[in-house]
Backbone as a ProteinNet text record, in pm:
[ID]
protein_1_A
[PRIMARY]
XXXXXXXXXXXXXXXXXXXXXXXXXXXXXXXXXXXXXXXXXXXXXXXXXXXXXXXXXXXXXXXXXXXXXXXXXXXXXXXXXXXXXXXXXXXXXXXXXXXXXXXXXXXXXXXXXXXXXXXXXXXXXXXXXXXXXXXXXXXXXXXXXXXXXXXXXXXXXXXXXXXXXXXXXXXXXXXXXXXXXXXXXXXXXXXXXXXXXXXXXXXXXXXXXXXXXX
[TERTIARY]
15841.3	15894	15857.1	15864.5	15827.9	15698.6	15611.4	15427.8	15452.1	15530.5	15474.5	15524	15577.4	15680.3	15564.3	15530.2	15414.9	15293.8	15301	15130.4	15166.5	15226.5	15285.8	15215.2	15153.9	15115.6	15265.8	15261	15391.3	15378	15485.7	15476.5	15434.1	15460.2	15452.3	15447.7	15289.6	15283.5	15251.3	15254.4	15236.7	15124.3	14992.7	14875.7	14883.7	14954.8	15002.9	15014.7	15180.2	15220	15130.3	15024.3	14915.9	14818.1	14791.6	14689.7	14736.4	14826.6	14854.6	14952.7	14987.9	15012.9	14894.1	14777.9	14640.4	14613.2	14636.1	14559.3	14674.7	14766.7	14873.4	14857.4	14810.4	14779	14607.3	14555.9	14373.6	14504.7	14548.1	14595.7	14648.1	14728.1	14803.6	14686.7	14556.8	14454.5	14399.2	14355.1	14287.8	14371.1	14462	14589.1	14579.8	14605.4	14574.6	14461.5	14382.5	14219.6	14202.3	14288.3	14236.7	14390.4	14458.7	14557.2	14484.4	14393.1	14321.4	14200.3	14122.5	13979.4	13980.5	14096.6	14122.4	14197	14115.3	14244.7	14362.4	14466	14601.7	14539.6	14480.6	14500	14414.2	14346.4	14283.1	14335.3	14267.9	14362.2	14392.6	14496.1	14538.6	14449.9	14356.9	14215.1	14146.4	14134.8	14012.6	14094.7	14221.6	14258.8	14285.8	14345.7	14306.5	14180.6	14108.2	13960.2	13931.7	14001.5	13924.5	14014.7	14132.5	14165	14128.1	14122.3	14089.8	13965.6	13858.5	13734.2	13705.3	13833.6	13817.3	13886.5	14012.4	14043	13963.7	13866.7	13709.8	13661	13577.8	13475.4	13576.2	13669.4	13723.6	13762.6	13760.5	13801.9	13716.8	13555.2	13468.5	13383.6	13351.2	13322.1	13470.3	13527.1	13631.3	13623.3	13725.6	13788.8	13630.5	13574	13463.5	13343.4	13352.2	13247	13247.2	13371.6	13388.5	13391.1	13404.7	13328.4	13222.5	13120.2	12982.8	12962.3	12980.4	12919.9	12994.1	13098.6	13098.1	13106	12989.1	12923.8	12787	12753	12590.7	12518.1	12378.2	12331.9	12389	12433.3	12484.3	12622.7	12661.1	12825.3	12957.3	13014.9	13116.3	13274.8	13355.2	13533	13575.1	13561.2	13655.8	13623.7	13520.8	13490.5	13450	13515.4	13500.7	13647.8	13680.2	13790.1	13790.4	13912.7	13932.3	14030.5	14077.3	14151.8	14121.7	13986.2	13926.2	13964.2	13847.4	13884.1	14002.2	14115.7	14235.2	14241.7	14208.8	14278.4	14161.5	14080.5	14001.4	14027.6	14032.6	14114.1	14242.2	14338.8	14426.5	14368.6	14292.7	14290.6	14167.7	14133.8	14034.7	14154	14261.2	14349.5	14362.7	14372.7	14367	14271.4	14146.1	13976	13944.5	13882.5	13858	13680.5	13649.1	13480.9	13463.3	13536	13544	13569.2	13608.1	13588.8	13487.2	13392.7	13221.9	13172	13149.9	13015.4	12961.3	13014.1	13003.6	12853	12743.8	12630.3	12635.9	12742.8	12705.5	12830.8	12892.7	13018.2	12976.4	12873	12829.9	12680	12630.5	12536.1	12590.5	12688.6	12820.2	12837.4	12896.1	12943.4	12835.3	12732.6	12599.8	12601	12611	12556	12680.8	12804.3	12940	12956.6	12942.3	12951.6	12818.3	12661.1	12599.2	12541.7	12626.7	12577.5	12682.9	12768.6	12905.2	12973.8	12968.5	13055.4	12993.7	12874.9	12802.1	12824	12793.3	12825.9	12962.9	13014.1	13187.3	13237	13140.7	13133.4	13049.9	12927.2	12870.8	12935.2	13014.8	13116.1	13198	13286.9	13396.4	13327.3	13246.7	13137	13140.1	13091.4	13074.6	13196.2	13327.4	13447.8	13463.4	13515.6	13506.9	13414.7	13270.4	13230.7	13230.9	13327	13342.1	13178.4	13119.6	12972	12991.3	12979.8	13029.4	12910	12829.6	12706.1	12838.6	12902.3	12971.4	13034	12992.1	13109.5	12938.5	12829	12697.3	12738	12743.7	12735.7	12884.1	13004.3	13131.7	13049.3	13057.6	13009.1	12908.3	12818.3	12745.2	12829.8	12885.7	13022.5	13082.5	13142.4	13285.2	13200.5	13058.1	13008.9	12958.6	12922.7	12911	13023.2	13109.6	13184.4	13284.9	13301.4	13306.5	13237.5	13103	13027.5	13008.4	13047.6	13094.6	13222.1	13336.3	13479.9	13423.8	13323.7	13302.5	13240.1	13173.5	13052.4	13124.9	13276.9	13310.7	13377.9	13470.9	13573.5	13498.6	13415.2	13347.6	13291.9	13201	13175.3	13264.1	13428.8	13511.5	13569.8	13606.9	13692.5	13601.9	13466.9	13366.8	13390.1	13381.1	13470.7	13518.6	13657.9	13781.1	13852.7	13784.9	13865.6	13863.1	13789.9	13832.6	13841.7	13794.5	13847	13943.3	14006.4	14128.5	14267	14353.8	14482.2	14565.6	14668.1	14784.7	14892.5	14888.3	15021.9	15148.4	15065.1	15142.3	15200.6	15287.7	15280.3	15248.4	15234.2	15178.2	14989.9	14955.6	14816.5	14790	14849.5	14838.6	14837.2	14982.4	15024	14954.1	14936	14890.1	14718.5	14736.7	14597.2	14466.2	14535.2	14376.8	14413.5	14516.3	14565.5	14571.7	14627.4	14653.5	14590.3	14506.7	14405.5	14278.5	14249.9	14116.8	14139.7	14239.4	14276.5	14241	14313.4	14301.9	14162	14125.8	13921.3	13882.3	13951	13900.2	13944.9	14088.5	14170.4	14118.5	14153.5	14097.7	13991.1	13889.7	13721.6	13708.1	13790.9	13758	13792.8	13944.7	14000.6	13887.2	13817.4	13738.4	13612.9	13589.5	13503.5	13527.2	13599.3	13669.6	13665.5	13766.7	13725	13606.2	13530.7	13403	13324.5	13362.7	13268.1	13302.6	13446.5	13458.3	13394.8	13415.3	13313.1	13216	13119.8	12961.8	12935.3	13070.8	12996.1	13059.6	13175.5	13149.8	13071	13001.6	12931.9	12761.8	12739.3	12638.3	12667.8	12754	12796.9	12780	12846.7	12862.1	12708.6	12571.6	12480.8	12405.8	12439.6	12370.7	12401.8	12538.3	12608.3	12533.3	12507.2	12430.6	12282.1	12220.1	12078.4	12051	12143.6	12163.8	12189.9	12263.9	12284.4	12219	12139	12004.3	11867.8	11886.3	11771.6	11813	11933.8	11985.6	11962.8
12907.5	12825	12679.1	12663	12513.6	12496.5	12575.4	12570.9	12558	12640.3	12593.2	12476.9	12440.2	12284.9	12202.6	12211.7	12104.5	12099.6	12247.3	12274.1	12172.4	12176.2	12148.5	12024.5	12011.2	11822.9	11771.5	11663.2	11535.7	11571.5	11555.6	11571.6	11407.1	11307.6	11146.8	11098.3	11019.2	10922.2	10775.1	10754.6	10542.2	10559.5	10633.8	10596.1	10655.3	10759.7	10774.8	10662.4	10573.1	10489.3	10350	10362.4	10233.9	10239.6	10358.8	10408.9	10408.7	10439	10407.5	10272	10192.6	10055.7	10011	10018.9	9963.3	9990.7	10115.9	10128.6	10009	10021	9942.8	9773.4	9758.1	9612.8	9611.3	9683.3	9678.3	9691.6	9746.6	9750.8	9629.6	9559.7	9432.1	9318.3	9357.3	9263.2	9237.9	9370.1	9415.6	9326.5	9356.5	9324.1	9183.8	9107.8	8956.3	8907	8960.9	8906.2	8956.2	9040.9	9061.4	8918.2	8880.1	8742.3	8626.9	8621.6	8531.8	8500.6	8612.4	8592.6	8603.4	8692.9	8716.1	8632.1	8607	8539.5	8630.1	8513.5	8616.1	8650.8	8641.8	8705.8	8830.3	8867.3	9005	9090.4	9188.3	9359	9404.9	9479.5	9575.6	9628	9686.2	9813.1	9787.4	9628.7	9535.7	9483.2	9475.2	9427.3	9556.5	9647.5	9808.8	9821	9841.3	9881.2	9757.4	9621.2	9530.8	9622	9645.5	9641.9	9775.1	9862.1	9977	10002.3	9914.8	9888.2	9781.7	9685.7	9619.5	9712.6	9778.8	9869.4	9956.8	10026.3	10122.8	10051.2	9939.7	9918.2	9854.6	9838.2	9774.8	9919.2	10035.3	10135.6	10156.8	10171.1	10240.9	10178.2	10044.7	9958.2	9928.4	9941.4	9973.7	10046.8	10177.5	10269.4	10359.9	10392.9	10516.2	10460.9	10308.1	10266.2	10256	10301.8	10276.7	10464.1	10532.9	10660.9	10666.3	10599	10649.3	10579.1	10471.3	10407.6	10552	10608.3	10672.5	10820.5	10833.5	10992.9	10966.5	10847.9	10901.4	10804.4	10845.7	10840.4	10854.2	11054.9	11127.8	11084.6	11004.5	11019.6	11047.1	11078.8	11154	11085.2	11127.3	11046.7	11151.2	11282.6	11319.7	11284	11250.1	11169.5	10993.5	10947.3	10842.4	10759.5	10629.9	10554.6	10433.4	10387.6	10276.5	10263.2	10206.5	10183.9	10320	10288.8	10348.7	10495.5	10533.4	10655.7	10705.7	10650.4	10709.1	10742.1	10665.5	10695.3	10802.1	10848.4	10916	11075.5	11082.3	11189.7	11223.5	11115.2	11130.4	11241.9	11219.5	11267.8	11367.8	11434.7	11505.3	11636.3	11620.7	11698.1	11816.3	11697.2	11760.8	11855	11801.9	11836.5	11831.8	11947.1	11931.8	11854	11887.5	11857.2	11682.4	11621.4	11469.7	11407.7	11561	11516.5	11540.7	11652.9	11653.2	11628	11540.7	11473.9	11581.9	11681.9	11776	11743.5	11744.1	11675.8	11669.2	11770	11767.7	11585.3	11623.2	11519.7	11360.3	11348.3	11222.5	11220.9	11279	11249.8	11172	11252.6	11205	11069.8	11061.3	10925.3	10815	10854.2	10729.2	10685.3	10799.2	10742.5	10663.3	10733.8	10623.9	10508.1	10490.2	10337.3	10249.5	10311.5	10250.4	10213.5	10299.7	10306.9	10262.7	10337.6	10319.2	10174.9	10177.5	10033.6	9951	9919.2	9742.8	9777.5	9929	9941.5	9858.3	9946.8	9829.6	9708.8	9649.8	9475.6	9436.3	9492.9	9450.4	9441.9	9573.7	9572.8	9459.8	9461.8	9358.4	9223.8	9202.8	9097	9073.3	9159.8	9221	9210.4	9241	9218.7	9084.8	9030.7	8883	8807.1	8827	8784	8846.5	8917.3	8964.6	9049.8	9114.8	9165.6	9309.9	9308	9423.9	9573.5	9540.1	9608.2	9669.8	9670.6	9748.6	9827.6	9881.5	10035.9	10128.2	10102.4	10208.6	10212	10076.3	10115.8	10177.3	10164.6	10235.3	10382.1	10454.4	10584.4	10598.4	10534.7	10568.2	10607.1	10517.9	10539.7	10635.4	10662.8	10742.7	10887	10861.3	11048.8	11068.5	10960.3	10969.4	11062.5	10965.5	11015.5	11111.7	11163.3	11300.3	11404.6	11376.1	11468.9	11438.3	11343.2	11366.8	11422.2	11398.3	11493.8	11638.8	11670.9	11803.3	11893.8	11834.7	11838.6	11863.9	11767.1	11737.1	11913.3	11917.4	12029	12138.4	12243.8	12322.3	12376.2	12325	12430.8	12529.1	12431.8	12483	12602.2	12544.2	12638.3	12795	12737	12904.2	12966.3	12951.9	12986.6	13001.7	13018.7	13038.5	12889.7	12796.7	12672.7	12719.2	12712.3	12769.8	12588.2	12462.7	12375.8	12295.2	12317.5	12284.6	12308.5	12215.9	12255.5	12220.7	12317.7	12284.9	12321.9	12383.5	12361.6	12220.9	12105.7	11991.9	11915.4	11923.9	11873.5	11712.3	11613.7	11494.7	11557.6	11622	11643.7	11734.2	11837.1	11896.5	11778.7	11751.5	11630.8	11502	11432.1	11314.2	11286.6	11301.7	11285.7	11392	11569.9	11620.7	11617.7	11600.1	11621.3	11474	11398.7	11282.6	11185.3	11146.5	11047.7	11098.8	11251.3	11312.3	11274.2	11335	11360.4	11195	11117.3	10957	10930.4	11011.2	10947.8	11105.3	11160.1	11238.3	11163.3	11203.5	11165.2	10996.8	10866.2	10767.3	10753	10790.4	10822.8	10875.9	10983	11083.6	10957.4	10866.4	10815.5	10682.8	10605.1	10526.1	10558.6	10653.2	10724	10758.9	10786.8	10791.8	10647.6	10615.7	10454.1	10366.3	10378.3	10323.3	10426.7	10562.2	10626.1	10581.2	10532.1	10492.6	10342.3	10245.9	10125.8	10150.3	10243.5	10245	10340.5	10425.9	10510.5	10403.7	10329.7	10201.5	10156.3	10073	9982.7	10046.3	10200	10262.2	10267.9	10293.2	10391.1	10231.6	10109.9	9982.8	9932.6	9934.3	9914.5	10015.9	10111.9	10228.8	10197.2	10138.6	10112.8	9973.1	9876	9796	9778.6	9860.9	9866.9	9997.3	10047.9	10176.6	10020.8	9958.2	9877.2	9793.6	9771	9649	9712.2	9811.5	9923.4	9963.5	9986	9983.9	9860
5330.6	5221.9	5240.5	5357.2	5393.3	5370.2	5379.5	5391.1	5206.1	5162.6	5015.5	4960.1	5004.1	4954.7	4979.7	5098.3	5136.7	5059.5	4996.5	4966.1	4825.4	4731	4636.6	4591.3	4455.4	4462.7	4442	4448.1	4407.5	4257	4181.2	4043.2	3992.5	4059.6	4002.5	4128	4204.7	4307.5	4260.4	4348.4	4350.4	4291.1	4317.7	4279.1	4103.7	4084.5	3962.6	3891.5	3920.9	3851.2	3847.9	3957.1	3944.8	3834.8	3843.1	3719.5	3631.8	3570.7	3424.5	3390.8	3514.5	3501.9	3448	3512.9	3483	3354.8	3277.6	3143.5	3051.6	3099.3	3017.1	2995.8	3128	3110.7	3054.5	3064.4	2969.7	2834.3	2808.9	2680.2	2612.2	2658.5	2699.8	2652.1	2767.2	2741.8	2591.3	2553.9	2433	2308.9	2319.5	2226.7	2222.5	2351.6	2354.2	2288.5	2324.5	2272.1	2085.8	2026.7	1906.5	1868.3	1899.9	1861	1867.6	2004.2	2030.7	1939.7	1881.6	1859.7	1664.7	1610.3	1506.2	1421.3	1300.5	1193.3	1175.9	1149.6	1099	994.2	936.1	784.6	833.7	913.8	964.1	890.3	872.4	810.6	927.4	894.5	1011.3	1091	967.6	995.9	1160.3	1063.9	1217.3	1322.2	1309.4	1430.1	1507.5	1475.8	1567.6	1589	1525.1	1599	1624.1	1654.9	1759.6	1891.7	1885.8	1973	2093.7	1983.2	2018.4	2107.3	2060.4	2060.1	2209	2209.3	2338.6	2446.1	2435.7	2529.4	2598	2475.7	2526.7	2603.9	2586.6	2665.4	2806	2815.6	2955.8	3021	3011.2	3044.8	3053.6	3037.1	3049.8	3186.8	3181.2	3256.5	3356.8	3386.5	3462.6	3586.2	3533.1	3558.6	3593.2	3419.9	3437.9	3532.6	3518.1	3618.8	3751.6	3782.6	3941	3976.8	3887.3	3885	3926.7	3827.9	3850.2	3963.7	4011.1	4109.5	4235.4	4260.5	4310.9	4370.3	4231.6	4194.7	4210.8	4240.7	4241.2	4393.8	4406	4506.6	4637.2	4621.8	4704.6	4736.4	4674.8	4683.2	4594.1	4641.5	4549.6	4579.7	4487.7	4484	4641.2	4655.7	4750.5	4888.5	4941.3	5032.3	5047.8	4957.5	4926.2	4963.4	4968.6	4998.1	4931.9	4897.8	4853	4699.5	4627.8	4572.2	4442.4	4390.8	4261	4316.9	4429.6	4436.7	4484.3	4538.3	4516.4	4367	4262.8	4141	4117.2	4162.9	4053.3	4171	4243.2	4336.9	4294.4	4244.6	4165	4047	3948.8	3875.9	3887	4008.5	4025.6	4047.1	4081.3	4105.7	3965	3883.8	3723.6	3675.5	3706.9	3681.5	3806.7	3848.2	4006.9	4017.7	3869.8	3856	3887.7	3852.4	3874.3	4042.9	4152	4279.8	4347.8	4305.5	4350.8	4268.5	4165	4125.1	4020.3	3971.5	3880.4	3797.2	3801.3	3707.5	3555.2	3494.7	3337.3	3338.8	3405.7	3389.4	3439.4	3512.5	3602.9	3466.3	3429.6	3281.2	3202.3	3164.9	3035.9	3042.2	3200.5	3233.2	3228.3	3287.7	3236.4	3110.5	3054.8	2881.8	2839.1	2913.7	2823.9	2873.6	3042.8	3046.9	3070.6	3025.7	3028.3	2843.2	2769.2	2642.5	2559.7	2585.1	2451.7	2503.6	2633.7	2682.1	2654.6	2632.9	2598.3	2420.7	2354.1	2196.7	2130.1	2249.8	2172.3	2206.4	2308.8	2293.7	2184.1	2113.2	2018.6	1916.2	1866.9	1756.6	1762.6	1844.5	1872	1829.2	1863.2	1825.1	1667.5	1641.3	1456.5	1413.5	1463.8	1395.4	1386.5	1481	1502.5	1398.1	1341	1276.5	1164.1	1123.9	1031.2	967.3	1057.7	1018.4	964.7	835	784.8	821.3	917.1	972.4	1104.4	1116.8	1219.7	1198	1056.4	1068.3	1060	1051.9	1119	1213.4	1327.2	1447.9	1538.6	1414.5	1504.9	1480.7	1359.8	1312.2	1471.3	1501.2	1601.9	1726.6	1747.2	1923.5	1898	1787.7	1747.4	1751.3	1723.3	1730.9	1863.6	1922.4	2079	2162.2	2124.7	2186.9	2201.2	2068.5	2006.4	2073.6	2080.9	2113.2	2313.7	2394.2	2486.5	2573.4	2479.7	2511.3	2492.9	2353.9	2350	2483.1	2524.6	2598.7	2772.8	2784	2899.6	2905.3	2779.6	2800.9	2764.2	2625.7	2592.7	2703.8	2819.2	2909.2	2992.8	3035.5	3063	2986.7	2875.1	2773.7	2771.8	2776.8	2753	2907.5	3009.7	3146.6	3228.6	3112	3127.6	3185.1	3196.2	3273.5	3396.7	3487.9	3680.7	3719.3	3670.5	3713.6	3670	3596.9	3564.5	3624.8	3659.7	3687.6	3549.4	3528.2	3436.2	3463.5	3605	3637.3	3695	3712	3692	3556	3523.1	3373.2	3377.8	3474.9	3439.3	3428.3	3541.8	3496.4	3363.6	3368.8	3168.8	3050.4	3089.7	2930	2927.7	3044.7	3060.6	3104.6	3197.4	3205.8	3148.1	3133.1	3014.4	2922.4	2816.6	2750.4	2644.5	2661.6	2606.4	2657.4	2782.1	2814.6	2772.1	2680.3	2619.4	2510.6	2463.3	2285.7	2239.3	2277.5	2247.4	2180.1	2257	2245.8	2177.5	2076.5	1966.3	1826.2	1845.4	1732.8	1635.5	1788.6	1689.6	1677.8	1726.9	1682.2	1585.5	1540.1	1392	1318.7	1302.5	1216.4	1185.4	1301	1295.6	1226.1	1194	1142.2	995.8	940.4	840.3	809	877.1	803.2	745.6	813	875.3	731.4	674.4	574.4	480.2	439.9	319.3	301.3	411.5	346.5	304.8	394.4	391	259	206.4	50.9	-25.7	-19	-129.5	-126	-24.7	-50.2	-108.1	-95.5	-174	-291.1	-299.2	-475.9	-548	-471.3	-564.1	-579.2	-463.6	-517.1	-569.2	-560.2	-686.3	-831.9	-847.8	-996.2	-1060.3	-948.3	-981.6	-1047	-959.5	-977.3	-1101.1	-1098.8	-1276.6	-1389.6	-1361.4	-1485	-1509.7	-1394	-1431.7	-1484.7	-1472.8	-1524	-1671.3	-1682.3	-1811.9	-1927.9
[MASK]
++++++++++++++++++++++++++++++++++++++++++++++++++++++++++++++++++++++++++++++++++++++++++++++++++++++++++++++++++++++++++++++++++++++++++++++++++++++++++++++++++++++++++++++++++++++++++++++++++++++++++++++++++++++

């Protein structure tokens, strides 16, 4: 009885409550900087996807970057030390693929914090200047990265999940569950958003150039 008590993870550790202290204050940040950089008169729309948009790329360049730096050139989180990889051992517990260097998952990760993370400083950029050329390039991130959550979980789900744990409910609910979904849900909605400017702003110069022809 005692051997299994021990075997047991902690349901909630320090490195737990550090890690998602941390997303809270990137959150905190994000939030500051769309007060800071945005007119009040902003729409709602743009000050979420500023914010949304600054939270991504500080999480990606972060957190996912202190990943890759320690998934590649032969090294990996479970033999690794130091602050990051506590947290990412933390959450290798969850996904066991994120503690050896898994290759479809260390790909993924190149393209997101060497691709999508400089994408959503450009946007943020584009909001700020109000550049109405940034809902092509959200539509671009938002299918990225769509199509990288797909990409992370789909091989699992086909079989059967063997690296997955769900028997912790902080690793089920929190970390695969609701630190994934986040990065489906407002990507679809950013996307959505982002279609209705870009078919107004067709349909309005299609209506134009019909009536000048007229």
């Amino acid at each position: 009885m005692l051997e299994d008590a021990k075997a047991q993870p902690e349901f909630f550790t320090a490195t737990s409550a550090c890690s998602l202290a941390a997303v809270a204050v990137i959150g905190l940040l994000a939030n500051f900087g769309a007060n800071a950089l945005l007119p009040r008169a902003a729409k709602w729309q743009d000050r979420a996807t500023f914010i949304w948009l600054a939270f991504d790329a500080m999480i990606h360049f972060s957190f996912e970057g202190s990943f890759l730096w320690l998934s590649t050139f032969g090294r990996q989180v479970n033999t690794s030390v130091g602050p990051f990889a506590e947290m990412w051992k933390e959450y290798a517990r969850a996904d066991f693929r994120w503690g050896f260097s898994d290759p479809t998952v260390v790909s993924l990760e190149i393209l997101t914090v060497l691709g999508a993370g400089p994408l959503c400083c450009w946007i943020v950029f584009q909001i700020v200047k109000d550049d109405p050329a940034r809902h092509y390039w959200i539509v671009v991130l938002s299918t990225a990265e769509l199509y990288g959550g797909w990409m992370t979980f789909c091989p699992e789900w086909l079989t059967g999940s063997p690296n997955l744990d769900t028997s912790n409910p902080l690793y089920f609910y929190v970390y695969l569950i609701f630190m994934n979904t986040i990065w489906v849900f407002i990507p679809l909605w950013l996307m959505v958003d982002s279609y209705g400017h870009i078919a107004k702003s067709l349909r309005l110069a299609q209506a134009i150039t019909r009536t000048k022809k007229e």
